[in-house]
N, C-alpha and C positions, 0 to 999 in steps of 0.2 A: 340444859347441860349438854356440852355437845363433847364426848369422845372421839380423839383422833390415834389412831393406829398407828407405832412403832412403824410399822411396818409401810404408811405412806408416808412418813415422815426421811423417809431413809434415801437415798437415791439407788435409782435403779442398779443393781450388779452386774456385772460382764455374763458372768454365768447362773446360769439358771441354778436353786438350789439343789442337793440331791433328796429326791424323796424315797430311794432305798435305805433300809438300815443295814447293817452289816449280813453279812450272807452267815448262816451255821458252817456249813461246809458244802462246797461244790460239790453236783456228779459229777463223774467223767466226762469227757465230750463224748464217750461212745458207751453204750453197756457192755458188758464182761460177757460177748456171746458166748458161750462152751465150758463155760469157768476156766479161759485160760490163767490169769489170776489164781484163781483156789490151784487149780493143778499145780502152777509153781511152787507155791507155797509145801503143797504135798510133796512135792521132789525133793526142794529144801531139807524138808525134816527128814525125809528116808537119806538125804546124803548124809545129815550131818548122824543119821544112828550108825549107817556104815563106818564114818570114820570112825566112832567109838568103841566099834565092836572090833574092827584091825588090830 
């Protein structure tokens, strides 16, 4: 009994498959050196209690 493969039976593709699967979520291209990130965020919240307290 001889098995032939879907897959030589096919003609070759232009492009090659992808063998990634989807990505979770990307890092950044750069790390958060200093936590400027986190600091903003902290600024944020202390403006937005100031405006509440005016």
């Amino acid at each position: 009994m001889v098995v032939v493969s879907e897959v030589a039976l096919s003609p070759p593709s232009t492009s090659p498959p992808s063998l990634r699967g989807p990505c979770p979520r990307t890092p950044p291209s750069y790390p958060d050196l200093y936590g400027k990130y986190r600091l903003q965020k902290q600024i944020q919240i202390l403006n937005r209690e100031i405006g509440f307290l005016e």
